[in-house]
C-alpha positions in Angstrom: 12.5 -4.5 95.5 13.2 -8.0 94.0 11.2 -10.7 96.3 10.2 -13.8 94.3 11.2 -17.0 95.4 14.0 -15.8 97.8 14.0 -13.1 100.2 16.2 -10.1 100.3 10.3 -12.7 106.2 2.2 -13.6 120.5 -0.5 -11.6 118.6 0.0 -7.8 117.3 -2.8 -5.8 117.0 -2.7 -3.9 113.8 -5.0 -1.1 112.6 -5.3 -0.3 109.0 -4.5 2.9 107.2 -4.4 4.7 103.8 -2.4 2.5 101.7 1.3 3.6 100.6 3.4 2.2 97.4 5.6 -0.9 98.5 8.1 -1.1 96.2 7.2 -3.6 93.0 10.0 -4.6 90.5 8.0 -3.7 87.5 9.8 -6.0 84.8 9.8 -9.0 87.5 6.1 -8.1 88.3 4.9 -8.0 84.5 6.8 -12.0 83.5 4.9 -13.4 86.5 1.6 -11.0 86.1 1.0 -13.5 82.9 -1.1 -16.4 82.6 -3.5 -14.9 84.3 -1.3 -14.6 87.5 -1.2 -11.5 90.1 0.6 -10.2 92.7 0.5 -8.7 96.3 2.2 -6.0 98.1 1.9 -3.8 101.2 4.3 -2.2 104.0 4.2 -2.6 108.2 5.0 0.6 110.2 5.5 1.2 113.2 3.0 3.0 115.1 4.8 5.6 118.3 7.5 6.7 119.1 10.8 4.6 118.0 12.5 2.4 120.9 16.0 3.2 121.3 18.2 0.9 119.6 19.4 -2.0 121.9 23.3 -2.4 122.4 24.2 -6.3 122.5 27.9 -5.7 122.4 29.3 -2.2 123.8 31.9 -1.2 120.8 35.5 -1.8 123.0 33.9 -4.3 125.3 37.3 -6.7 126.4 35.6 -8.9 128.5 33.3 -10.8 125.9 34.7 -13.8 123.7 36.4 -13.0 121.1 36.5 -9.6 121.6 38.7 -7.8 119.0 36.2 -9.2 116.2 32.7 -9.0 117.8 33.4 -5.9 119.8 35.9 -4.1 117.0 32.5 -2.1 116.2 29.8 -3.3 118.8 26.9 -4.9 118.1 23.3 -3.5 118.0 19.9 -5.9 118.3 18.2 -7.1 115.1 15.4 -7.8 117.2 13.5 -4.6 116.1 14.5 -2.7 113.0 12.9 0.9 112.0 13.2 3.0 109.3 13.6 6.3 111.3 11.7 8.7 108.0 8.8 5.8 107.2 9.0 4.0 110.6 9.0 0.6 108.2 9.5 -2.7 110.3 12.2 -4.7 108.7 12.3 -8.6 109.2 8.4 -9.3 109.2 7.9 -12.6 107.7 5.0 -12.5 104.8 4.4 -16.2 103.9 1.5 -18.6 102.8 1.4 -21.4 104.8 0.6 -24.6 102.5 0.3 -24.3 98.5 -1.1 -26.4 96.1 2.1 -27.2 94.2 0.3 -28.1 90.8 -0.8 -24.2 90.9 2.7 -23.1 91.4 3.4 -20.4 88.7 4.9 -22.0 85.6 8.6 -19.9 86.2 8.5 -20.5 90.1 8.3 -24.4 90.1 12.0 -24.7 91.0 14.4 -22.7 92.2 16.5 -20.4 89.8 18.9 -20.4 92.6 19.8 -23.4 93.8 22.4 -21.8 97.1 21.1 -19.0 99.3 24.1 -17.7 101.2 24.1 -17.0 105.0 27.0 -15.1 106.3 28.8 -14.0 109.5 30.2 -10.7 109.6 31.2 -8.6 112.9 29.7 -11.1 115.0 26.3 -10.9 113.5 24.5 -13.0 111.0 23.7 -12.1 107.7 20.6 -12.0 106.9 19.0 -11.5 109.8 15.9 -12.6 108.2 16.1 -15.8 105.3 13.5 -17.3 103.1 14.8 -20.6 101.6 12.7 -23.1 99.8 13.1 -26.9 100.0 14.7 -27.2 97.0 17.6 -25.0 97.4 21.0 -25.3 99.9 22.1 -23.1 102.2 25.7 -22.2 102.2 26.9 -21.2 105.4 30.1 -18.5 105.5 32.2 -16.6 107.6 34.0 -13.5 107.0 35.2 -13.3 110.4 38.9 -14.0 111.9 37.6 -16.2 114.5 35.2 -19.6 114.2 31.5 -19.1 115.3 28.6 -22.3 115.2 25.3 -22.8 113.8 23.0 -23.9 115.5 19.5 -24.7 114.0 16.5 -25.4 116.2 13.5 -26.4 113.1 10.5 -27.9 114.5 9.8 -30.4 111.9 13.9 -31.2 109.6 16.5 -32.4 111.6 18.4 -29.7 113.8 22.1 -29.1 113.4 25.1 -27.4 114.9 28.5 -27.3 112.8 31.2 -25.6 113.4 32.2 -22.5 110.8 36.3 -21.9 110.9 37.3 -18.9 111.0 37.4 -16.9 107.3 35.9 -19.2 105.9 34.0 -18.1 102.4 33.9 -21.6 100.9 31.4 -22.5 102.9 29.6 -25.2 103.9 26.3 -26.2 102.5 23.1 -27.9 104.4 19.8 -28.5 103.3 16.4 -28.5 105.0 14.1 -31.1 102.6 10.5 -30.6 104.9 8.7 -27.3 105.0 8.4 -25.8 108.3 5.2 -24.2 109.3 7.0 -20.9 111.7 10.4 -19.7 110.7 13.6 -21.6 112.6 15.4 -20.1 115.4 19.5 -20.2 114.3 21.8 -19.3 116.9 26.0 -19.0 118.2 26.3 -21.1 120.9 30.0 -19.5 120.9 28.7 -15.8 121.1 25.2 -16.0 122.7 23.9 -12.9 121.2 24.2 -13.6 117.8 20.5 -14.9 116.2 18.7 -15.2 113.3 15.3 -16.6 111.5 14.8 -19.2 108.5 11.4 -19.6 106.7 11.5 -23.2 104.8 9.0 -23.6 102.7 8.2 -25.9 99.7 6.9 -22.8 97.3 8.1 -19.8 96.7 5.1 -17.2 98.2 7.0 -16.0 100.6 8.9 -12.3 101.5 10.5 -10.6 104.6 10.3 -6.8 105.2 12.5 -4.5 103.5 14.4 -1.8 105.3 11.4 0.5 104.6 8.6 -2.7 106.1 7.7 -3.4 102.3 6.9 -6.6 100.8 5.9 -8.2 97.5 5.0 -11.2 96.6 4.2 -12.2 93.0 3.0 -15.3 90.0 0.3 -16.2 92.4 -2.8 -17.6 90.7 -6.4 -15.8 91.2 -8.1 -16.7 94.6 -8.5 -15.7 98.3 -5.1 -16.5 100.2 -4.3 -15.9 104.1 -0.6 -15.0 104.1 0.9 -15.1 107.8 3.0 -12.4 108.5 5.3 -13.2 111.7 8.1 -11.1 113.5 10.5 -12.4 116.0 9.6 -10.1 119.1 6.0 -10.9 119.4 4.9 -13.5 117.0 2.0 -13.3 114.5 1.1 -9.8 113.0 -2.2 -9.5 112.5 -3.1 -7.3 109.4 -6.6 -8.0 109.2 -6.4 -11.7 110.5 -5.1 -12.9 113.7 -2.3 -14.6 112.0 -1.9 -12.3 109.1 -4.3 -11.3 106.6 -6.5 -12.2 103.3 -6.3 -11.4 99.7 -7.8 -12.1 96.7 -5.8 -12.0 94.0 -7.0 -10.9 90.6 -5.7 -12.1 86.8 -3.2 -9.9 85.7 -3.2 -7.4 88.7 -0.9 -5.9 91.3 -3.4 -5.8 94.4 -2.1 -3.0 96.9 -2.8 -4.0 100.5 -3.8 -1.1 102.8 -0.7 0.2 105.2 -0.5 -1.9 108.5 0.6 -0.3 111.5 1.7 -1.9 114.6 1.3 -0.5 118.3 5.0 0.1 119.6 3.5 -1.6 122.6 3.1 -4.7 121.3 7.0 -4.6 121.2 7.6 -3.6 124.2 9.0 -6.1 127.1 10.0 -8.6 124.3 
C-alpha cells in the first residue's frame, strides 16, 4: 500500500490484539527508512458481527433529484466500510497533529504532487476519505451528466461552496493554505446524501485506512509521537490513547503496531 504524503484518513474503546502485517511498500519504505528515519504501520478491525450495509439511494428510486444518475445504481453509506474476510475499517484517519517542520524528512518537505484529485461519480464522492497537505491543490471533478456542489465546512481556512457542471473533468482547483486540526466535513447541498472528509495538514504524516483497515506512515525521524486516528461515525479511536495512540519510532526501522480492534457498538446509533 503506497501512503506517504497523500492518502489513497466521540471516543472508541479499542482493545489490543496480536499484531497482523499492514501492508508496507517495501521500495518506498527503504528511500525514506534512510537517514536514520523509520516508519509505522498497523490495521483497525472491527470487533462483532458486521452491520448491514446502509442504502442511501434505493437503485430505481424516481422520486429523488436527479434520479436517472444518482439512482441508475443506488447508493450505499460510506459511513462504515468493512472488509467482510479481515473485518478491516476503511476511512480511519491516522494523522500527527503538529510537526516540527525543520524535522520533516529530507524527500517529504514538499509535495511531489502538487494536485490531489477529488471526483464525483454515481452520486458519490471520490475519495470518501482525502489527505491533502497545505502545499498542494485540490482539483475538484465530475464524471457525472448532471452538476452537483461543494460544499466545505473547515474549522480554521475559509469555507466554500462552488458549483461543479455537469461532466466536467477539467476541473476546478481550490486550495486550503492553514492546517486543520480534525478532518473537514464536504458535502452536496444538491443531493444531501452525498459526504466526504478532508485532513489538511502542513506535513505529510498522515494516512487513511485501506480497504483491509491498514495504514503506513513512513520518513519519520526517531522519537515518541501520538498519532490521532479519527473516523467519521464516532470520532477519535482510541488505540492505546484516548485520541489515538503512541509510538516510538526507531532509526532505520519499520515499527509494527499491535492490531486494534473496535467494539461494533461503538458504531452503533451513529
Amino acid at each position: 500500500m503506497k501512503i506517504l504524503s497523500r492518502c489513497l484518513m466521540t471516543l472508541v474503546a479499542v482493545s489490543l490484539v496480536s499484531a497482523a502485517p499492514a501492508p508496507i511498500n517495501a521500495r518506498a519504505v527503504t528511500l525514506l527508512n534512510d537517514a536514520g528515519h523509520g516508519s509505522v504501520t498497523g490495521q483497525f478491525v472491527l470487533d462483532g458481527p458486521i452491520p448491514a450495509p446502509v442504502i442511501l439511494v434505493k437503485k430505481g428510486d424516481a422520486g429523488i433529484k436527479d434520479a436517472a444518475v444518482c439512482a441508475a445504481k443506488g447508493v450505499v453509506s460510506d459511513t462504515l466500510v468493512i472488509d467482510p474476510k479481515t473485518k478491516g475499517i476503511r476511512h480511519i484517519f491516522v494523522y500527527i497533529r503538529k510537526f516540527d517542520k525543520a524535522k520533516i524528512h529530507p524527500k517529504l518537505k514538499t509535495s511531489a504532487k502538487k494536485e490531489v484529485v477529488f471526483d464525483q461519480k454515481d452520486c458519490q464522492f471520490l475519495p470518501h476519505a482525502l489527505c491533502v497537505r497545505t502545499d498542494q491543490a485540490i482539483l475538484v471533478k465530475s464524471g457525472d451528466n448532471c452538476s452537483h456542489n461543494t460544499h466545505t465546512y473547515p474549522i480554521r481556512n475559509k469555507a466554500d461552496n462552488f458549483l461543479i457542471n455537469a461532466n466536467n473533468r477539467t476541473g476546478l482547483k481550490f486550495t486550503y493554505p492553514i492546517a486543520e486540526f480534525l478532518p473537514t466535513t464536504v458535502k452536496c447541498d444538491i443531493h444531501p446524501w452525498m459526504k466526504a472528509y478532508w485532513m489538511i495538514l502542513d506535513h505529510p504524516y498522515m494516512a487513511v485506512t485501506d480497504d483491509r483497515g491498514r495504514f503506513t506512515i513512513t520518513g519519520l525521524p526517531p522519537g515518541q509521537y501520538e498519532f490521532r486516528c479519527w473516523q467519521e461515525r464516532v470520532g477519535y479511536v482510541s488505540a492505546g490513547t484516548r485520541r489515538g495512540f503512541m509510538v516510538t519510532i526507531k532509526a532505520n526501522q519499520t515499527t509494527q503496531l499491535p492490531t486494534a480492534k473496535v467494539p461494533v457498538a461503538k458504531f452503533s446509533g451513529n
